[in-house]
C-alpha positions in Angstrom: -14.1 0.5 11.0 -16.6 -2.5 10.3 -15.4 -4.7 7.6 -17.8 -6.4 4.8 -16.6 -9.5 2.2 -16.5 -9.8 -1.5 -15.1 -12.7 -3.5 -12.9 -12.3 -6.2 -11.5 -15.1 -8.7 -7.6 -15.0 -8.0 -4.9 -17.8 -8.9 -7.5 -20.0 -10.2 -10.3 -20.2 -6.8 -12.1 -17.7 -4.8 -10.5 -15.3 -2.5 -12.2 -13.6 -0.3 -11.1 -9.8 0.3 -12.1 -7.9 3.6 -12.9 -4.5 2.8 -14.6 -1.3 4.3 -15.9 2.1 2.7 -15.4 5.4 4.6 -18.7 8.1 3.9 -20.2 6.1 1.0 -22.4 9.1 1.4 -20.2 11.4 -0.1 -21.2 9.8 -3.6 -20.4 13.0 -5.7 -16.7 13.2 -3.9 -13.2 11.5 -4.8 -12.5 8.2 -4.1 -9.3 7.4 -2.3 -7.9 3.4 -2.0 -5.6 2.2 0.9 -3.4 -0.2 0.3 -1.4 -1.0 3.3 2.0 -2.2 4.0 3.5 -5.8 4.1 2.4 -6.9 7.5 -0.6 -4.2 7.6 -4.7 -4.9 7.0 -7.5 -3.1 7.4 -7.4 -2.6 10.8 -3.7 -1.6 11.3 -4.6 1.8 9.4 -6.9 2.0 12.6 -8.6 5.3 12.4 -6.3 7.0 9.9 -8.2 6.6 6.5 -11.0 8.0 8.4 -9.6 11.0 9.6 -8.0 12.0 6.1 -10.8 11.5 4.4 -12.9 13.9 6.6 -9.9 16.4 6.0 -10.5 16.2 2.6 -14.1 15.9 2.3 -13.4 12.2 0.2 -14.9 9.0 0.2 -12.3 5.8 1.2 -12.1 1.9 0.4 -9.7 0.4 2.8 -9.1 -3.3 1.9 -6.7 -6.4 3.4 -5.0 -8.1 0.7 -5.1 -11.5 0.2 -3.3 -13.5 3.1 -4.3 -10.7 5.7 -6.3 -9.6 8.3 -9.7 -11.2 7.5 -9.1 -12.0 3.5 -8.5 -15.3 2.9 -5.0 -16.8 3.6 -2.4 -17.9 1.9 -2.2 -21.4 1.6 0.7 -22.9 3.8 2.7 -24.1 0.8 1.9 -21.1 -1.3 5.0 -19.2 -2.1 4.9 -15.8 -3.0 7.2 -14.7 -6.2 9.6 -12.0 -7.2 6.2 -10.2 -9.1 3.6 -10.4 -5.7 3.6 -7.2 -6.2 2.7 -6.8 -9.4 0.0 -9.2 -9.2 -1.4 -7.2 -6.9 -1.5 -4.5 -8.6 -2.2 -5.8 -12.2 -4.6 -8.6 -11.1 -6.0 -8.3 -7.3 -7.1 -4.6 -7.5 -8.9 -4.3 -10.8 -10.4 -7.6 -9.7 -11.4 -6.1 -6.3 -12.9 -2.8 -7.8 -15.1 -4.4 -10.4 -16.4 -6.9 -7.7 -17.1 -3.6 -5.7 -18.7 -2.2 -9.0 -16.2 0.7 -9.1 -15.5 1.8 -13.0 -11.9 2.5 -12.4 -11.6 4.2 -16.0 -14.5 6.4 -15.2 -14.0 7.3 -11.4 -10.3 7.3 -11.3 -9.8 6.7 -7.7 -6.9 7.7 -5.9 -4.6 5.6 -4.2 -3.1 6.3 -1.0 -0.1 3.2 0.0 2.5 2.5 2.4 5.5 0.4 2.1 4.8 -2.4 -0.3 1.4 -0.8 -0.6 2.7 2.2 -2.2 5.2 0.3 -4.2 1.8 -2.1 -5.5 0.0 1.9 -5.8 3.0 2.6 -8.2 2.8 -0.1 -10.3 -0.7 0.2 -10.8 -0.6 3.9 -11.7 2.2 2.9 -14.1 -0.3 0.3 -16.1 -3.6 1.9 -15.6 -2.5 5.0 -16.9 -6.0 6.4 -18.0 -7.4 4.8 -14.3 -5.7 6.6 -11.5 -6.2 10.7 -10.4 -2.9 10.3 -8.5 -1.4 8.5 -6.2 0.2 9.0 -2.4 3.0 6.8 -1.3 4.7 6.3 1.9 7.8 4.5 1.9 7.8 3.0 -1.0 10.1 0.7 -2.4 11.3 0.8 -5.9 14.5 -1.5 -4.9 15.6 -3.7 -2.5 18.2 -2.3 -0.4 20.6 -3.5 2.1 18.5 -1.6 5.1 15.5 -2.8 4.0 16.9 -6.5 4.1 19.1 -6.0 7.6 15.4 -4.8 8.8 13.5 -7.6 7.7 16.0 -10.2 9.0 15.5 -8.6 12.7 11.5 -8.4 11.7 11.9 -12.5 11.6 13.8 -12.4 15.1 11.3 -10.6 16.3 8.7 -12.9 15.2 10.4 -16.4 16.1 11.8 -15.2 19.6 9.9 -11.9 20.8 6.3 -11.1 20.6 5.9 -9.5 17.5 3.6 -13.0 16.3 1.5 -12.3 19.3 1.1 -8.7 18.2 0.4 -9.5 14.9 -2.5 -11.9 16.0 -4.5 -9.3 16.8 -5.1 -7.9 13.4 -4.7 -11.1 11.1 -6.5 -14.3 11.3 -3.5 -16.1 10.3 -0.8 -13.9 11.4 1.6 -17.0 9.8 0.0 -16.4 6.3 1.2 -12.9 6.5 4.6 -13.1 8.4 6.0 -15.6 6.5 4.4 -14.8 2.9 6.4 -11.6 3.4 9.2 -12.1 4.9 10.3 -15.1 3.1 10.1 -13.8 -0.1 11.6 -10.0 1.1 14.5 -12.4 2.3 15.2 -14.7 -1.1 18.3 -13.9 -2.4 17.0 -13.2 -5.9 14.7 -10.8 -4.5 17.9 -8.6 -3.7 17.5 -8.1 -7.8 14.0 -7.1 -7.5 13.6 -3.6 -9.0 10.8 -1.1 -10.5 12.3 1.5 -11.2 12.1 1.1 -15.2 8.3 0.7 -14.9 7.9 4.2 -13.1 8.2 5.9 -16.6 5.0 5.3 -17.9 3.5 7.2 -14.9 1.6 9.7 -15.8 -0.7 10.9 -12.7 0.2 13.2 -10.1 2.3 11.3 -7.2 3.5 12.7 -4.1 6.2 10.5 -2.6 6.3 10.4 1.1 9.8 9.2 3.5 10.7 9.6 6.9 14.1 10.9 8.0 14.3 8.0 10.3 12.5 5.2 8.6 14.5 1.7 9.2 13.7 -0.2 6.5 14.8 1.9 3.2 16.2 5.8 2.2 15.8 8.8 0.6 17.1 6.9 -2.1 13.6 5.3 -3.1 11.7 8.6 -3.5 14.4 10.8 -5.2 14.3 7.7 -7.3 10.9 7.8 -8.1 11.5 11.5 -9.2 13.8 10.6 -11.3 11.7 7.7 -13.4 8.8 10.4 -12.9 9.9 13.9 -13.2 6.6 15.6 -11.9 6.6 14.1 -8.8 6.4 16.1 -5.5 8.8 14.5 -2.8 7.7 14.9 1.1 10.7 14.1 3.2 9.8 14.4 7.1 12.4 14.7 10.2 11.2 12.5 13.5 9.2 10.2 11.1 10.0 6.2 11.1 8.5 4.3 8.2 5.4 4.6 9.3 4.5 8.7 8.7 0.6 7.9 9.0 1.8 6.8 12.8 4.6 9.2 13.3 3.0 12.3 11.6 -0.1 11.9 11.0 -0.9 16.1 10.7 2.0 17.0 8.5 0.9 14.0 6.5 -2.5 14.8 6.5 -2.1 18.3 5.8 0.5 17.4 2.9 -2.0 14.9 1.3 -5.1 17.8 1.8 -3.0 20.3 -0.3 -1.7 18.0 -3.2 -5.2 16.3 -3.7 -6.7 19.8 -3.4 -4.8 21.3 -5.9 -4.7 18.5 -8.4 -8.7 18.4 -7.9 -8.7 21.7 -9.0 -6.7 21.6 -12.0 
């Protein structure tokens, strides 16, 4: 997937945002948006986007938020808040799609995000009410718990001691501007407060809600959650998946997603 560059005004500068379309050509077709997960980018979808958007016949914009893969990074002292994720979705997205001269009210794209990329997909179909067709999310969090933190705390092992910054190096140009953006703030005590389930209410677009069986850094918990907030959502809850189901099972997922979009399309 080659990458292209807009800027967008963000936090008071210019912020540049890596970004890719998959089959522009399919102008007449649904737009879907990835949003990736909290150490993800662009690349680390790797050829995923592409393949469900040829299942479903859909055009794609896969982007790296700000402080990964090739968008600008964060600043060294730049701490990230208990609401990065709802400036993401309230401020960097709709700033991102008018840049990219998409009319979210009139196009309604849908949004297809893992981990804190479905929880930032969420958030935005709970504003945006009248700008979203629906939304996919994998492993999303609605609240912080213990799993998810135990996780994170090895994830920062991992990254000090083992080779997990090496690995990341590959796919960010400051793999520090991601690591530590995210795990710092996943690891602040008051972030152990951090919850959105109240906001899930307002939802109003179809969601299908996506967990693995196995996935190490949160439960069942988050999606029955969301069903709660959100009555009409479909749950997807898959055996020998991790937290990644776009990596585990990318057929069953695929297929899922082809047959929710599908039928929602044809409503």
């Amino acid at each position: 997937m080659s990458s292209s560059f807009v800027e967008i005004d963000w936090r008071a500068r210019r912020v540049r945002i890596e970004h890719a379309f998959i089959a522009p050509e399919r102008r007449a077709a649904p737009l879907v948006v990835f949003l990736h997960e909290g150490l993800g980018s662009l690349a680390m979808w790797k050829d995923f986007p592409q393949r469900l958007c040829d299942a479903l016949g859909v055009r794609g914009l896969v982007y790296s938020r700000p402080g990964y893969g090739r968008s600008t990074p964060r600043a060294a002292e730049e701490a990230w808040g208990l609401d990065f994720m709802h400036r993401q979705a309230h401020e960097v997205l709709p700033a991102l799609l008018a840049a990219l001269d998409i009319d979210a009210a009139r196009d309604r794209p849908w949004l297809f995000g893992h981990s804190d990329g479905a929880s930032i997909a969420l958030l935005y179909a709970a504003r945006f009410t009248h700008a979203v067709a629906g939304a996919v999310v994998l492993a999303p969090h609605i609240m912080v718990e213990d799993l998810s933190v135990a996780s994170i705390a090895q994830a920062r092992q991992a990254y000090e001691g083992a080779d997990l910054r090496a690995r990341l190096s590959k796919y960010h140009d400051d793999p520090d501007s991601a690591f530590w953006g995210w795990n710092r703030i996943w690891l602040d005590p008051p972030f152990r407060a951090w919850s959105i389930e109240a906001e899930l209410a307002s939802i109003r677009c179809p969601l299908l809600a996506v967990q693995g069986l196995d996935d190490e850094y949160g439960t069942l918990a988050q999606i029955r959650g969301i069903a709660q907030q959100v009555p009409h959502t479909q749950l997807l809850e898959l055996a020998q998946c991790g937290h990644a189901a776009h990596r585990d099972q990318p057929e069953a997922l695929i297929a899922a997603a082809r047959h929710f979009i599908t039928a929602e399309n044809n409503h």
